[in-house]
C-alpha positions as CSV (number, residue, x, y, z in Angstrom):
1,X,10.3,11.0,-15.3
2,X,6.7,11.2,-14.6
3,X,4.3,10.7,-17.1
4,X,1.9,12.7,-15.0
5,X,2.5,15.7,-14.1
6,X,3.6,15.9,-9.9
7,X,2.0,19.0,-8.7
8,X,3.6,21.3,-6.4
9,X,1.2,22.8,-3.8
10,X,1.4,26.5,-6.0
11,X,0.2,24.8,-9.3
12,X,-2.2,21.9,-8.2
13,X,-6.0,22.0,-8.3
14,X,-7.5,24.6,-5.5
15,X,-9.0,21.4,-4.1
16,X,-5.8,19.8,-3.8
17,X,-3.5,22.2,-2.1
18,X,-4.7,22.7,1.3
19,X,-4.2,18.6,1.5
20,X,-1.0,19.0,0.0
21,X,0.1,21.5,2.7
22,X,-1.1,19.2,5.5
23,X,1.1,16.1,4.2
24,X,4.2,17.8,3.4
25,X,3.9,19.3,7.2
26,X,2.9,15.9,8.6
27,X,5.9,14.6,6.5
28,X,8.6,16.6,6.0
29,X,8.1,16.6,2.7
30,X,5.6,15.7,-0.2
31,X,5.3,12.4,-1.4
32,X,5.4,12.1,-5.0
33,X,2.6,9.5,-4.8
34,X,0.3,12.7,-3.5
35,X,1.9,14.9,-5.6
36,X,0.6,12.5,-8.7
37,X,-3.0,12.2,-7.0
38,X,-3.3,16.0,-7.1
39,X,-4.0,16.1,-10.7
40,X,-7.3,14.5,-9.5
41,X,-8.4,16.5,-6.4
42,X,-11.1,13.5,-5.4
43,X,-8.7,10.9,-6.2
44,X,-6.6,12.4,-3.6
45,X,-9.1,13.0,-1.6
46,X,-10.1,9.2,-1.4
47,X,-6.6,8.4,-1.1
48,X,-6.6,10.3,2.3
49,X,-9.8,9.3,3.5
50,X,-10.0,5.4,2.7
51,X,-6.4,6.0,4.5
52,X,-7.4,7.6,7.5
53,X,-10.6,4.7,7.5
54,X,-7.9,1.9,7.3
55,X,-6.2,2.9,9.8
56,X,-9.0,2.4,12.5
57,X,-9.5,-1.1,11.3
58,X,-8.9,-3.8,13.6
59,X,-5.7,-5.2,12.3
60,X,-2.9,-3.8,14.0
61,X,-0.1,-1.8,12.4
62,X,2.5,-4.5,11.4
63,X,-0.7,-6.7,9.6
64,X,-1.2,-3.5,7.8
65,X,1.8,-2.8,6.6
66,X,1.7,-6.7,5.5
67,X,-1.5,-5.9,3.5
68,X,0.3,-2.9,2.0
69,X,3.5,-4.4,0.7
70,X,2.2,-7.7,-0.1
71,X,-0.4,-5.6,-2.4
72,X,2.2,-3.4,-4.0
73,X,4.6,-6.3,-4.6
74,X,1.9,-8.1,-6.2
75,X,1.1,-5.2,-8.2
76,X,4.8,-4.2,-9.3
77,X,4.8,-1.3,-7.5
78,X,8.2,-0.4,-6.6
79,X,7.1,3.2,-5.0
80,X,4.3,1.9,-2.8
81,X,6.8,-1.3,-1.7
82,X,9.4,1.2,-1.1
83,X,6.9,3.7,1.1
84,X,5.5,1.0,3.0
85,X,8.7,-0.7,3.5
86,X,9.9,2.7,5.7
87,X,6.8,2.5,7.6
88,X,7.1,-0.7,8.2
89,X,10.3,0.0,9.7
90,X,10.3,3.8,11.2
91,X,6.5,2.5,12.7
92,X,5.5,-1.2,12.8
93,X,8.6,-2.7,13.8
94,X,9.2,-5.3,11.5
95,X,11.9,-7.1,11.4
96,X,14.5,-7.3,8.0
97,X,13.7,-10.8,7.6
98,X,10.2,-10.2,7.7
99,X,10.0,-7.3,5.5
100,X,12.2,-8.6,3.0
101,X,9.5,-11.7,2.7
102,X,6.8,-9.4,2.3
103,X,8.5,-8.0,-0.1
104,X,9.8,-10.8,-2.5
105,X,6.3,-12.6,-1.6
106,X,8.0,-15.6,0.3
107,X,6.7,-17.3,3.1
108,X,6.8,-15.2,6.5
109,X,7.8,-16.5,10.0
110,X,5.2,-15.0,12.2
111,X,2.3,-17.3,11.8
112,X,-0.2,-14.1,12.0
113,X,1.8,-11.6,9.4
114,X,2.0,-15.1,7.1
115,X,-1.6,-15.4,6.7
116,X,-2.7,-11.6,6.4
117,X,0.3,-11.8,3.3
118,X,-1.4,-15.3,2.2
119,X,-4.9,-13.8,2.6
120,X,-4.1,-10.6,1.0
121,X,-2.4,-12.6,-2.3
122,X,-5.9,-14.8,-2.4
123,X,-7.9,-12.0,-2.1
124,X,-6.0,-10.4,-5.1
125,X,-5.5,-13.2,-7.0
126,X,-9.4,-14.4,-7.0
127,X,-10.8,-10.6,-7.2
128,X,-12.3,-11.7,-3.8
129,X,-13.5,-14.5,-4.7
130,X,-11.2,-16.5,-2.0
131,X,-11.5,-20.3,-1.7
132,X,-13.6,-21.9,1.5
133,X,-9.8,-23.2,2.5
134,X,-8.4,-19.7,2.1
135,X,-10.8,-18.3,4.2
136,X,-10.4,-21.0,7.0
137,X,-6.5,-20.9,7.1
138,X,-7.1,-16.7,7.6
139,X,-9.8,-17.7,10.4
140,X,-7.4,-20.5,11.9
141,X,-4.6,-17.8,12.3
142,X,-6.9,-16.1,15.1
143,X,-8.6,-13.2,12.3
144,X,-12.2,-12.6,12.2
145,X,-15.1,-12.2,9.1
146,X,-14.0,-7.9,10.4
147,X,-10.2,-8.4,9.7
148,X,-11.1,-10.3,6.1
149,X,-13.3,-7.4,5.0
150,X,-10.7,-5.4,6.3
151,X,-7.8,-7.0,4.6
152,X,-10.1,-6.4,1.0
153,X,-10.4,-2.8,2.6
154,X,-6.4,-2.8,2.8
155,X,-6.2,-4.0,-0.8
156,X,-8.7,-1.5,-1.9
157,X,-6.3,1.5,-0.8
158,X,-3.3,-0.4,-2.3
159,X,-4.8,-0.8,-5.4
160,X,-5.5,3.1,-5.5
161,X,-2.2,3.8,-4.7
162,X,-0.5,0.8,-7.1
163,X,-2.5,1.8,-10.0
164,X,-2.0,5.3,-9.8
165,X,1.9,5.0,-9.3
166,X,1.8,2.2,-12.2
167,X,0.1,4.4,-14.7
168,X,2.1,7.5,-13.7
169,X,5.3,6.3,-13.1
170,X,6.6,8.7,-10.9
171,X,10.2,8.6,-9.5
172,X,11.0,7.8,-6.2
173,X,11.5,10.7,-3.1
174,X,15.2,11.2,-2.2
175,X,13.3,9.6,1.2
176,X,12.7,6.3,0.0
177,X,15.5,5.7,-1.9
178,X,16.6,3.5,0.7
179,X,13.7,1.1,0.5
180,X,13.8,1.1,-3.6
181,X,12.3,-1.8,-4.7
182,X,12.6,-3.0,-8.0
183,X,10.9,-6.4,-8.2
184,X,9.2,-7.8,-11.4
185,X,6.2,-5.6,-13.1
186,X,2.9,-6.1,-13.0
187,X,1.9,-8.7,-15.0
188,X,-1.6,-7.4,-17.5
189,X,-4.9,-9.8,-17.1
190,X,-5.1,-11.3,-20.2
């Protein structure tokens, strides 16, 4: 059970419903993940917007989807692991194998998914603050000074989304049961 409440498009916010109607069209249905966000209207709003931002960046849709469940594994965020593990799937293409390193944090095969996934635990791990040798091994792997601001832009939306889920603890749509994830919880900064 949530412990915030997930709003239907009838009783959320004015400022949340006509978002909610365009994602359960795009969709098919209404991702509890929006469903929480809607208690905030510009919470939600960000969510859609940094979404729509990150999905023009430069890395392509696979490295993405890296970023994403890299992020929410790191997090303990069994929804988000689960959501991006369908995309990652249904859209990028990614292979078992590779998904299922994403998402128990092991080593990846492809050399250019590996480092956006190494990249993406140093930039978490250090707050940004990456090491000179982190940064080099990322550049060495063919990615640009764009792709690492963009990978810290990926995180940002993750941690959004990972936060949000963590604090509200919503269950997961009959959609992603699937993908359920239930690796180890977040561990609290001390």
């Amino acid at each position: 059970m949530s412990r915030l409440p997930l709003r239907t498009i009838e009783d959320a916010p004015n400022e949340a419903q006509e978002a909610l109607t365009k994602a359960e069209k795009t969709n098919g249905y209404l991702p509890n993940l929006l469903r929480v966000l809607a208690n905030a209207p510009v919470a939600l709003e960000t969510y859609l917007t940094v979404s729509g931002i990150n999905a023009r960046s430069s890395l392509t849709l696979p490295e993405r989807e890296a970023v994403q469940i890299t992020a929410a594994a790191t997090h303990g965020c069994g929804f988000c692991v689960a959501g991006h593990t369908a995309i990652a799937y249904k859209k990028a293409g990614l292979t078992e194998d590779t998904v299922e390193a994403l998402r128990s944090l092991a080593p990846v095969a492809d050399s250019r998914l590996s480092a956006v996934a190494q990249f993406t635990k140093a930039v978490i791990a250090g707050r940004g603050q990456v090491t000179d040798q982190e940064l080099e091994a990322f550049r060495s792997a063919g990615f640009d000074d764009q792709a690492a601001l963009e990978v810290v832009l990926g995180v940002s939306l993750a941690t959004l989304c990972n936060f949000a889920n963590n604090l509200s603890q919503p269950p997961l749509n009959p959609q992603l049961e699937s993908y359920r994830w239930d690796g180890p919880r977040a561990v609290a900064a001390e």
